[in-house]
C-alpha positions as CSV (number, residue, x, y, z in Angstrom):
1,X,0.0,0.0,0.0
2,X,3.0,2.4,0.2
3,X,3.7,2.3,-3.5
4,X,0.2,2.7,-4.5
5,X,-0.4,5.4,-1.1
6,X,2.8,7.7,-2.4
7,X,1.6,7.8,-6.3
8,X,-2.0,8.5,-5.3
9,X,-1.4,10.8,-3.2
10,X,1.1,12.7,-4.4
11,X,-0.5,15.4,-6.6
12,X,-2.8,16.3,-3.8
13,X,-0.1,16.6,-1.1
14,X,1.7,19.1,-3.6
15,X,-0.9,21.2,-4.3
16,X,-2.1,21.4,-0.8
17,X,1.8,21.7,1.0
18,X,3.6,23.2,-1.9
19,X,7.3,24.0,-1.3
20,X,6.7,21.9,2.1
21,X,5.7,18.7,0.2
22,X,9.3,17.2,1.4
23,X,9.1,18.2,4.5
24,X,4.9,16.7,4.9
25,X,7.1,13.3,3.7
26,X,9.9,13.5,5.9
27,X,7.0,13.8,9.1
28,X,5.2,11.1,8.0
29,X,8.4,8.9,7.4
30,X,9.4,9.6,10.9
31,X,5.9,8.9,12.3
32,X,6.2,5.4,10.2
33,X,9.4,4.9,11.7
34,X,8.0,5.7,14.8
35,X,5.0,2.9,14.5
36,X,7.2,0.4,13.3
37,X,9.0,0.8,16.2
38,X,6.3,-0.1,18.3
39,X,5.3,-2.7,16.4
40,X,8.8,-4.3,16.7
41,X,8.4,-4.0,20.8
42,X,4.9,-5.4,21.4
43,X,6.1,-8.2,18.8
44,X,9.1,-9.0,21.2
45,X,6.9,-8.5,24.1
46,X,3.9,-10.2,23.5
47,X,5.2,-13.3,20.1
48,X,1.8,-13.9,18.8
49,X,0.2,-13.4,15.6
50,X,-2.5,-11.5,16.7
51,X,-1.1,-8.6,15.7
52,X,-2.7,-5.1,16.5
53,X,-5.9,-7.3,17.9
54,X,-3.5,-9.2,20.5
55,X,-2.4,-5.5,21.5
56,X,-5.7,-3.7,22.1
57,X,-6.4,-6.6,24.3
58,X,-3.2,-6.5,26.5
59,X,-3.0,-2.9,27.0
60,X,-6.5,-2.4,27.5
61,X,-8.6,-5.8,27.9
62,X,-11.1,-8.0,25.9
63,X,-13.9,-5.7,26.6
64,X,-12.2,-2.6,24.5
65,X,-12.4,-4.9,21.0
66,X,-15.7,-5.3,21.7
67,X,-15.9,-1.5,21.9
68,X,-14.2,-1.2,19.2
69,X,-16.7,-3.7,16.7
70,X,-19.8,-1.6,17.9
71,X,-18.4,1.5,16.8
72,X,-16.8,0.7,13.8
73,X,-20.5,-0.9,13.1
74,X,-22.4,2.2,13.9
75,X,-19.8,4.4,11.8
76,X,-19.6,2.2,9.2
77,X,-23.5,2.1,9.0
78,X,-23.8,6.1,9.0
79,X,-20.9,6.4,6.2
80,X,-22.6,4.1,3.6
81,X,-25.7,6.0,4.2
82,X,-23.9,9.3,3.7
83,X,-21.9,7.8,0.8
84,X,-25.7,6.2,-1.2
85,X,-27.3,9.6,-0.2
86,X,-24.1,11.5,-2.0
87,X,-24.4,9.4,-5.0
88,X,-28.6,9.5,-5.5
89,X,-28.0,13.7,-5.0
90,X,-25.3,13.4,-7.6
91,X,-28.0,11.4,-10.0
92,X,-30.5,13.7,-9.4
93,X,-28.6,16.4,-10.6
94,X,-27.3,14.5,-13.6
C-alpha cells in the first residue's frame, strides 16, 4: 500500500503543502518509523500473531475490541448511508 499510497497521493499533497511537500514526507516517514517501532516492541513482548488485535487486548482488555466492533459498526452504517445519499443527489442532478 506504500507504492500505491505515495503515487495517489502525491499530486494532492503538492498542491495542498507546496514548497513543504518534502518536508509533509519526511514527518510522516518519521511517524512510520516511529509505529514500526512499536510494532517491533509489542512483537518481542507479546510473540503472537494476533497482531494489532492481541495488543488492544493487553494494554486495554477484551472488553475494548468489543468496543471497538460496535463503533466501527455504527460508523460504518452512517458512512454508507452518507456515501448512497451522496451518489442518489449526484444522479438527481445529472
Amino acid at each position: 500500500m506504500v507504492g500505491g499510497g505515495i503515487f495517489a497521493v502525491l499530486g494532492l499533497a503538492v498542491s495542498l503543502a507546496k514548497r513543504g511537500t518534502p518536508i509533509a514526507f519526511l514527518f510522516a516517514g518519521i511517524l512510520a518509523l516511529i509505529t514500526a517501532y512499536s510494532y517491533a516492541n509489542f512483537s518481542k513482548k507479546y510473540p503472537n500473531r494476533g497482531g494489532t488485535v492481541k495488543f488492544i487486548n493487553q494494554g486495554f482488555g477484551k472488553t475494548s475490541i468489543l468496543a471497538l466492533k460496535k463503533t466501527y459498526k455504527n460508523h460504518s452504517f452512517f458512512i454508507n448511508f452518507s456515501i448512497k445519499k451522496f451518489y442518489s443527489t449526484i444522479a438527481l442532478i445529472l
